[in-house]
DRENSEKE-486096 format. One record per residue (C-alpha): x, y, z. Coordinates in Angstrom, 1 decimal, always signed. Each point is the difference from the previous one (the first is absolute). Example, Ala and Ser with C-alpha at 12.3 -4.5 7.8 and 13.67 -1.06 7.14 Angstrom:
BEGIN
(site (+12.3, -4.5, +7.8))
(site (+1.4, +3.4, -0.7))
END
This chain:
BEGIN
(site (+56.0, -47.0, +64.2))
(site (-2.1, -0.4, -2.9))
(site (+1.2, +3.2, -2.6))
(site (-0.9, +1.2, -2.7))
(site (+1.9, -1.3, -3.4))
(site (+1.0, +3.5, -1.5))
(site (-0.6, +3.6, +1.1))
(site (-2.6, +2.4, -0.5))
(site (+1.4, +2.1, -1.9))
(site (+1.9, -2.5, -2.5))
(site (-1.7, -0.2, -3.3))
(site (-0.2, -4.4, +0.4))
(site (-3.2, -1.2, +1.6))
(site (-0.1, +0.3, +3.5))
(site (-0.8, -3.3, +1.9))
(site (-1.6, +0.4, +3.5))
(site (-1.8, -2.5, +1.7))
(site (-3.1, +2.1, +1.0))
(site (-1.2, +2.9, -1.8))
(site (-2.7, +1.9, +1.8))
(site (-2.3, +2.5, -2.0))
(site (-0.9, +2.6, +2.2))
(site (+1.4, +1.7, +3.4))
(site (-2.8, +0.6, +2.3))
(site (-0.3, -1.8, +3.4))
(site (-0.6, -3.6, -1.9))
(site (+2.8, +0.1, -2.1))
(site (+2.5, +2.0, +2.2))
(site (-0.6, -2.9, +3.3))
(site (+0.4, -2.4, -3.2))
(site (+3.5, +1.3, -0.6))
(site (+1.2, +0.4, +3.8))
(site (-0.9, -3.6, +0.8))
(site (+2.2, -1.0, -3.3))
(site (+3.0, +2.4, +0.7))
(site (+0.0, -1.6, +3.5))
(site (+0.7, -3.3, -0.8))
(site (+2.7, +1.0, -2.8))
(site (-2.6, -0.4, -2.6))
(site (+0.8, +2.7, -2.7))
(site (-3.3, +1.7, -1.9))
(site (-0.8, +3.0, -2.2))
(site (-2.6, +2.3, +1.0))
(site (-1.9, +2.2, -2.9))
(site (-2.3, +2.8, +0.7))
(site (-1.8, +2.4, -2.2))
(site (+0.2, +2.8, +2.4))
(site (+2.7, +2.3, +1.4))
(site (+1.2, -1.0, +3.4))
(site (-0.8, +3.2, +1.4))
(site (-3.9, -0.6, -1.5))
(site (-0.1, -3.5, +1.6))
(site (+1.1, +1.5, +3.4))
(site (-2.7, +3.0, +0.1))
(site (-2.5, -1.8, -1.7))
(site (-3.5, +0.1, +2.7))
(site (-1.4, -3.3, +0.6))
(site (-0.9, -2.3, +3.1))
(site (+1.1, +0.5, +3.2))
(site (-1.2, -3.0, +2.6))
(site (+1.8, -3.0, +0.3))
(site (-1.3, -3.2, +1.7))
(site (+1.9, -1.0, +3.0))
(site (+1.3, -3.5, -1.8))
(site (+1.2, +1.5, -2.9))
(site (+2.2, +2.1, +1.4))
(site (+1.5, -2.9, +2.3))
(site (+0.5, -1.4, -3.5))
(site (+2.0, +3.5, -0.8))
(site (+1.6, -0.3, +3.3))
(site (+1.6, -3.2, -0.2))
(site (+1.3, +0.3, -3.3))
(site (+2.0, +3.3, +1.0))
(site (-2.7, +2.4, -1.6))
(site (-1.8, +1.8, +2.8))
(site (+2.9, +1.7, +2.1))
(site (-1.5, +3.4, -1.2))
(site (-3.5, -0.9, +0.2))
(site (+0.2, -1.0, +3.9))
(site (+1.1, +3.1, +1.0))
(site (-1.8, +1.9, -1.7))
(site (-3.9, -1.0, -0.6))
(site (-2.7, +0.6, +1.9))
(site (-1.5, -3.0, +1.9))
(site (-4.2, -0.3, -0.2))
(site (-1.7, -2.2, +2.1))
(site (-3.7, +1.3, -1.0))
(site (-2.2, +1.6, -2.0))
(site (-3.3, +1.8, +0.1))
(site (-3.1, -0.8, -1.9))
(site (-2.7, +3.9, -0.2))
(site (-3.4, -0.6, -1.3))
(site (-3.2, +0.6, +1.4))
(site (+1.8, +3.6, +1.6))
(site (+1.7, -2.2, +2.4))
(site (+3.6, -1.5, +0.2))
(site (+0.8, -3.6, +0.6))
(site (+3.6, -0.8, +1.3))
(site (+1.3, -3.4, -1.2))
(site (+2.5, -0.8, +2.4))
(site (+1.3, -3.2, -2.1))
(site (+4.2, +0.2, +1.7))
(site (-1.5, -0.5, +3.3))
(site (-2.0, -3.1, -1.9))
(site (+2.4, -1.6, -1.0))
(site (+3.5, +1.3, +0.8))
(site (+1.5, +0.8, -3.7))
(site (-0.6, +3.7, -1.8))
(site (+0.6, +1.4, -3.0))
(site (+3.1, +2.8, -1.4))
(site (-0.5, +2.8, -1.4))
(site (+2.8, +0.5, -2.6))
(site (-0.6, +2.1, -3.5))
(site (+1.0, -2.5, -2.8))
(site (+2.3, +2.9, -1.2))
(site (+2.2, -0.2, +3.0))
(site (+0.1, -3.9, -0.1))
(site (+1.2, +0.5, -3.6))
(site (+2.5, +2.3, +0.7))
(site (+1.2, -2.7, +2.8))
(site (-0.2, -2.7, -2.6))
(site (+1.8, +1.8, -3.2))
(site (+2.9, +0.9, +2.7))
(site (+0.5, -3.1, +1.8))
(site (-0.1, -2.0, -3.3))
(site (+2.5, +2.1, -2.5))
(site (+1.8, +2.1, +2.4))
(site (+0.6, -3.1, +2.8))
(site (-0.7, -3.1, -1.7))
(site (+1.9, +1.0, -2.7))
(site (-3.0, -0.8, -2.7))
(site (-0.3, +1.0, -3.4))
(site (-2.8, +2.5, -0.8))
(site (-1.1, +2.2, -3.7))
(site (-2.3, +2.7, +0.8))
(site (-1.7, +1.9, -3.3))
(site (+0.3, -3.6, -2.4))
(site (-2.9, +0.4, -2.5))
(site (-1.2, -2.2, -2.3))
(site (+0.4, -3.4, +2.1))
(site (-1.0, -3.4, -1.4))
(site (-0.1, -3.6, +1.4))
(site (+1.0, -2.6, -2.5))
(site (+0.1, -4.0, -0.1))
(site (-1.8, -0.4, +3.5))
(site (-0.7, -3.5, -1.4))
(site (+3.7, -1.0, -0.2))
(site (+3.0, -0.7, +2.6))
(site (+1.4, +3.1, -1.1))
(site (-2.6, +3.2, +0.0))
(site (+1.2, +3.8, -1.0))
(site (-0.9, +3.3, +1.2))
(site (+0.9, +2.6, -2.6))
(site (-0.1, +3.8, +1.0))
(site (+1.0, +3.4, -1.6))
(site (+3.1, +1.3, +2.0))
(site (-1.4, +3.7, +1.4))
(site (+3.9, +1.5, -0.3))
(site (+1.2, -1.4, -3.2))
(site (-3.1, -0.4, -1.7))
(site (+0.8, -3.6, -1.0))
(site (-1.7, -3.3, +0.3))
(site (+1.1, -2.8, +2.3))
(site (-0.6, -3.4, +0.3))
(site (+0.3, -1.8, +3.6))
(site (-0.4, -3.9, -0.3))
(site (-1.2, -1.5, +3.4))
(site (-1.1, -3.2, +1.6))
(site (-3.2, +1.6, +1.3))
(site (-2.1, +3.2, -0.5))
(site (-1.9, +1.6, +3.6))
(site (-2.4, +1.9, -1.5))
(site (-0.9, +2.6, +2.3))
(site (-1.0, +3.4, -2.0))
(site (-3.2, +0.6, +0.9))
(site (-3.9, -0.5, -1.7))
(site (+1.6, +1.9, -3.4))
(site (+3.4, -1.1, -0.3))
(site (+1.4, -2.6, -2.6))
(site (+0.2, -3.4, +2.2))
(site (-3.6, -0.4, +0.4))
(site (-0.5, +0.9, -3.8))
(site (+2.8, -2.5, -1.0))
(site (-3.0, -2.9, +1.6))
(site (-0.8, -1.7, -3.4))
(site (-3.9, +1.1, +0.2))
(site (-1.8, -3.1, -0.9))
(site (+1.8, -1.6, +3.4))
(site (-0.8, +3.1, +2.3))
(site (-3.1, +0.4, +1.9))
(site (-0.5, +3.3, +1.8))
(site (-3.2, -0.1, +2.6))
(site (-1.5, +3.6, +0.4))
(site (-1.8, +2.0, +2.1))
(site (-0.8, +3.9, +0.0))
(site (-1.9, +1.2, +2.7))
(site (-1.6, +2.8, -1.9))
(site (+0.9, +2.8, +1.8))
(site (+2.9, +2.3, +0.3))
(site (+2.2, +1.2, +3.1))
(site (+1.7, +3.5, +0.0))
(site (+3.4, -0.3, +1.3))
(site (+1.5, +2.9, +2.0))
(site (+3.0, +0.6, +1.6))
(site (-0.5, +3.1, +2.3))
(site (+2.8, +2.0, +1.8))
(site (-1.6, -0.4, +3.5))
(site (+0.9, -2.3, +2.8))
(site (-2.6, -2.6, +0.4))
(site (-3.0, +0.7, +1.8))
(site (-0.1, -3.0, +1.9))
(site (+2.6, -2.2, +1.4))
(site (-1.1, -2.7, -2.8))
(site (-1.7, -1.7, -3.0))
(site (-3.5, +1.7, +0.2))
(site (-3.2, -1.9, -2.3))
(site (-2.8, +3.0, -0.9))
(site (-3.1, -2.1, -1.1))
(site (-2.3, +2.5, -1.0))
(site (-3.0, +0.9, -2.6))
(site (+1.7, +2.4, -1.8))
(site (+3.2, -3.0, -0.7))
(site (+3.0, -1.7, +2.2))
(site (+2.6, +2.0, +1.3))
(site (+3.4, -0.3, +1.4))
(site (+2.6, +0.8, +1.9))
(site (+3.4, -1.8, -0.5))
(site (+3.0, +1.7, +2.4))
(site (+3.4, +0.2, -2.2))
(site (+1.8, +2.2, +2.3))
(site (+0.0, +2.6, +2.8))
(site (+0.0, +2.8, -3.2))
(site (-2.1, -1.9, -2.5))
(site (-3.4, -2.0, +0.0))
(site (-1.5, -2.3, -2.7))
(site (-3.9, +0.7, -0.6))
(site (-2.6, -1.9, -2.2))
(site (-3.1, +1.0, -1.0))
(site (-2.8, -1.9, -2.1))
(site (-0.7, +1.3, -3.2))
(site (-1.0, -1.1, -3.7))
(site (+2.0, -1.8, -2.0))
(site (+1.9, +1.9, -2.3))
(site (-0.1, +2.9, +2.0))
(site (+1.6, +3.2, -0.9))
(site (+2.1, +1.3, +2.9))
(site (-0.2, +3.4, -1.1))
(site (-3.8, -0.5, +1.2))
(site (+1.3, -0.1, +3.6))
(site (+1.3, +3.2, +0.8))
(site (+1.5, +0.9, +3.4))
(site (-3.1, +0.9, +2.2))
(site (-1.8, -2.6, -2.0))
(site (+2.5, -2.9, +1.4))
(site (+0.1, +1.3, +3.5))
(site (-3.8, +0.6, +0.3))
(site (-0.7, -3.2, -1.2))
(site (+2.6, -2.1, +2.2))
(site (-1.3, +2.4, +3.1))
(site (-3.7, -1.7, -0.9))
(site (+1.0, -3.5, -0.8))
(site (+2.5, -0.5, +3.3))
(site (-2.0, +2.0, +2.2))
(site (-1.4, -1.4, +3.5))
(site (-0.9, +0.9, +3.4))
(site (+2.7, +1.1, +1.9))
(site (+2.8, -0.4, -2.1))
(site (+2.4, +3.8, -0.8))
(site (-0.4, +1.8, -3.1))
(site (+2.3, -1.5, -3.1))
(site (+3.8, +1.8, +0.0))
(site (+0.0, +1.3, -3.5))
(site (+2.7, +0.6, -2.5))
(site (+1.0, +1.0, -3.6))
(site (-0.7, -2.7, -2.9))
(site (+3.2, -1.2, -1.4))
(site (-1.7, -3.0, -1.5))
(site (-3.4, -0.8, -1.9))
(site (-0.9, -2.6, -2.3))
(site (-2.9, -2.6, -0.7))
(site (+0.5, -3.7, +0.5))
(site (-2.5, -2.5, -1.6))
(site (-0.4, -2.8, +2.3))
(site (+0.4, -3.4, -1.3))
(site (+2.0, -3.2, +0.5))
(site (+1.2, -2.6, -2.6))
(site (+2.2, -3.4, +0.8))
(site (+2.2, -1.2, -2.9))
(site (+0.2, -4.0, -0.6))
(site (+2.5, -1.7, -0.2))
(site (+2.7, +2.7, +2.1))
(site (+2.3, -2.7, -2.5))
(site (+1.0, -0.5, -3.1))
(site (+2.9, -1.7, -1.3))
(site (+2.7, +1.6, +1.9))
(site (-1.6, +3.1, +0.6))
(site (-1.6, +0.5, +3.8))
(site (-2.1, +2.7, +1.1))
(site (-0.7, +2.3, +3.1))
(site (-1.2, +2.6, +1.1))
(site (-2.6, +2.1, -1.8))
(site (+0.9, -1.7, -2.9))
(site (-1.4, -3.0, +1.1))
(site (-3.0, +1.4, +2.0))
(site (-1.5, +3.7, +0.8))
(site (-2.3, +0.1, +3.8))
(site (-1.5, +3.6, -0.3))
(site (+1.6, +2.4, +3.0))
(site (-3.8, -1.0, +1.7))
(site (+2.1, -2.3, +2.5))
(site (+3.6, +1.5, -0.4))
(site (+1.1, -3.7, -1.1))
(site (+2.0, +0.8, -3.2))
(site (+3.3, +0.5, +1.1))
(site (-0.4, -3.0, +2.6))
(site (-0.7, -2.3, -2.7))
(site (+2.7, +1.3, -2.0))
(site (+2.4, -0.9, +2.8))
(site (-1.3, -3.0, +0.7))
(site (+0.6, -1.2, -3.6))
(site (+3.8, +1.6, +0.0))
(site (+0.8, -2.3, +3.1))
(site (-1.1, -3.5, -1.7))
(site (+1.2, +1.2, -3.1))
(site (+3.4, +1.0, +1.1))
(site (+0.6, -2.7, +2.2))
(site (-1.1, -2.7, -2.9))
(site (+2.5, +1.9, -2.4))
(site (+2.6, -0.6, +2.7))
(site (-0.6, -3.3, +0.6))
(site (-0.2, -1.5, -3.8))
(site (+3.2, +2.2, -0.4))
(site (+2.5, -0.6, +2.2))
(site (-1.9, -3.7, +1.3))
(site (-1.8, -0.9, -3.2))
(site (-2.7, -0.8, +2.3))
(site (-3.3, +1.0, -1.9))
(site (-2.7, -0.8, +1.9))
(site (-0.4, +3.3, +0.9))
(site (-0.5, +1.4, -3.3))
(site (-2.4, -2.4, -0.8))
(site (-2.4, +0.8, +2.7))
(site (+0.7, +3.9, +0.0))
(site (-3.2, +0.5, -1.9))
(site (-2.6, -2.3, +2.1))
(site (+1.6, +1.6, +3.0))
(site (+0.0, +3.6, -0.7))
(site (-4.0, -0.7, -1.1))
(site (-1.8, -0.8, +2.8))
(site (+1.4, +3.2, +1.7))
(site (-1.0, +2.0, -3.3))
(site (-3.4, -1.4, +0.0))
(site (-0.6, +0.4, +4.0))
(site (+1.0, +3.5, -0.3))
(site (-2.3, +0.6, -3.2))
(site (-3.1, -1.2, +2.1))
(site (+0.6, +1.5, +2.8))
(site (+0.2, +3.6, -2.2))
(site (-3.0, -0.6, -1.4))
(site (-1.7, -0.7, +3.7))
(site (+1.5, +3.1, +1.2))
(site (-1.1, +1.8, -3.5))
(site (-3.6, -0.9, +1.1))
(site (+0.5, +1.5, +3.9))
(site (+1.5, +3.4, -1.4))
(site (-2.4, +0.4, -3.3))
(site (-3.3, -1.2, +1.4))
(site (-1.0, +3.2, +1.6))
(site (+0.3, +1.7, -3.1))
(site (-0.9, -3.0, -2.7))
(site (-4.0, +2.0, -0.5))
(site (-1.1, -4.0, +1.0))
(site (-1.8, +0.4, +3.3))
(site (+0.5, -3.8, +0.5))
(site (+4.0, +0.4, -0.7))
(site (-0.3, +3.2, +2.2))
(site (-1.7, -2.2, +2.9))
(site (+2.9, -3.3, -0.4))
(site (+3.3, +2.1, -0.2))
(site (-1.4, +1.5, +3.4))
(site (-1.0, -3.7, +1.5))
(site (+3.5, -0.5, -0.8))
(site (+1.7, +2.9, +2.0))
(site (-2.2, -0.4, +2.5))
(site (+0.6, -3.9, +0.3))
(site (+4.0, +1.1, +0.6))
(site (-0.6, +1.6, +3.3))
(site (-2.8, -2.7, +1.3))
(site (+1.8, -3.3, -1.3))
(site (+3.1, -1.4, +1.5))
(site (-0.2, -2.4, -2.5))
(site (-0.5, +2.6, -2.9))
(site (+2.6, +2.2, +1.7))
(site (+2.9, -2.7, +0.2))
(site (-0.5, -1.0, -3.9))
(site (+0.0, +3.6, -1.4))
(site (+2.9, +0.9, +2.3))
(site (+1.6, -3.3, -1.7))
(site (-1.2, +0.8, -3.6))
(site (+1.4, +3.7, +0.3))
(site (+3.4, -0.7, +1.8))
(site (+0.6, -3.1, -2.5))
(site (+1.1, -2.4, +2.8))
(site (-2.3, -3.3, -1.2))
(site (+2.4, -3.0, +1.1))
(site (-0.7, -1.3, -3.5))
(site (-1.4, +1.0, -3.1))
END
């Protein structure tokens, strides 16, 4: 076992071999994959664990990421108790669309709140695998990324006093404002951009879901949609400026508009509820290069931010805890570090997939509404090409599953 040189609470350094900035489904995976091959590693977050474990976010998991959960001991929880989706359902035109893409190809996707795969994560990681966790740390700074030996140097939220943790690596994982992707010397960092120019109301609705899965509204008045969380609770979207005010949608406002937007023949009316969440995300993306510097590795929305327009986020996020954990390990406990060296290139080409295929999907939902007849008339050729194209069919369904053999 690979420990740490002093204890936490001693006032000498700490040595740990990882130190991971940030305990959100990146950096938590990060420090279950360590703690199971005896690797010791300190975990800091700026938040409360009772914050990080109610905190709303994204709820649908692509089937291969959570075989990747699943084999390293993380997704005992989530198996037996997410929902399984093996379609969704595309409205516009006042008719409904069924995308049937399990019976295409056999895989599906979970439905599992990001909240209660935290919750599974924080638990299995300090109360099972034994690892070291700060909640509340404030002011945290990376130092001498460019050396064999960085530091992380937090304020201790009980005592009040700073610590310094010396490490052999730094897994930045905190997010698109935390300190490891501000610790990137800038004249080495390029970040790649887009905004979409519009804005998406994000609601979280006590209702059940009105329909038994993800539902597209492509409409004149803006996109909607319908993302199930659970039997009690639904996810809604609705189109809206940037920079929107929530206050602007009020109660009757939200429901008459997603009433409009996801209405078609034949389908019931929506189940309503009360509210309990409202706020205004600007839709953009942005990819950080290089996800490395120094000794100091990247993941997560640190590293790259999809907009929730294809529910990647939290996929990629995983995707870059397994090849980051399992490098860590290997260069470690094998000195092997091959796979450090090609984390970045191979985290990448998902990233960048993923990022295209948002903006194609951007196009299909904001056409309608876009004021550009000739957008209007090819995010419509685009639906309708779905349900008239095998072809067409097999490479969405691949694209929104994330199941390329290669990227």
């Amino acid at each position: 076992m690979i420990h740490a040189s002093s204890p936490a609470d001693s006032d000498a350094p700490q040595h740990v071999p990882v130190v991971v900035v940030g305990a959100g489904p990146a950096g938590l995976t990060i420090g279950n994959i360590l703690r199971a091959a005896s690797v010791d590693c300190l975990v800091l977050e700026t938040e409360t664990r009772e914050f990080i474990e109610q905190r709303p976010r994204a709820g649908v998991i692509e089937e291969w990421a959570v075989r990747g959960l699943e084999k390293r001991g993380l997704a005992r929880n989530l198996l037996d108790r997410a929902e399984l989706h093996t379609s969704c359902e595309f409205r516009f035109d006042q008719e409904r669309y069924r995308f049937h893409y399990g019976e295409m190809t056999g895989s599906h996707h979970f439905v599992y709140p990001q909240p209660l795969l935290v919750t599974d994560l924080v638990r299995e990681y300090a109360d099972v695998r034994g690892g070291e966790i700060r909640f509340g740390v404030r002011d945290v700074e990376v130092q001498d990324i460019d050396t064999d030996r960085p530091s992380v140097s937090y304020t201790c939220q009980e005592t009040g006093e700073q610590r310094v943790v010396h490490c052999d690596f730094v897994a930045g994982c905190d997010g698109a404002r935390g300190v490891t992707r501000a610790s990137l010397p800038p004249e080495r960092v390029r970040v790649a951009r887009h905004d979409y120019g519009i804005g998406w109301l994000a609601l979280l609705a006590e209702a059940p879901p009105s329909a038994d899965c993800v539902l597209f509204g492509c409409h004149g008045n803006g996109f909607a949609g319908q993302m199930p969380r659970s039997p009690e609770v639904t996810r809604y979207y609705l189109q809206c400026p940037p920079g929107d005010d929530p206050e602007n949608w009020p109660h009757e406002r939200v429901w008459a508009e997603l009433r409009q937007r996801l209405g078609a023949a034949g389908v019931p009316p929506l189940t309503e509820g009360r509210l309990i969440e409202k706020r205004v995300l600007d839709m953009h993306d942005y990819v950080v290069e290089p996800m490395v510097h120094g000794r100091l590795y990247l993941a997560g929305d640190a590293a790259h931010l999809v907009a929730p327009i294809a529910a990647k986020g939290m996929n990629l996020a995983l995707h870059d805890a397994f090849l980051l954990g399992d490098a860590l390990v290997d260069r470690l406990t094998d000195g092997d570090d091959s796979g450090l060296g090609g984390y970045a290139e191979a985290c990448l080409r998902r990233v960048w997939d993923y990022q295209e295929f948002s903006q194609w999907l951007a196009e299909v939902f904001h056409g309608a509404a876009s004021g550009d007849p000739y957008r209007a008339g090819t995010s419509i050729a685009r639906l309708r090409r779905l349900f008239s194209s095998p072809v067409s069919a097999a490479a969405f369904a691949e694209r929104y599953l994330g199941t390329a053999e290669r990227y």
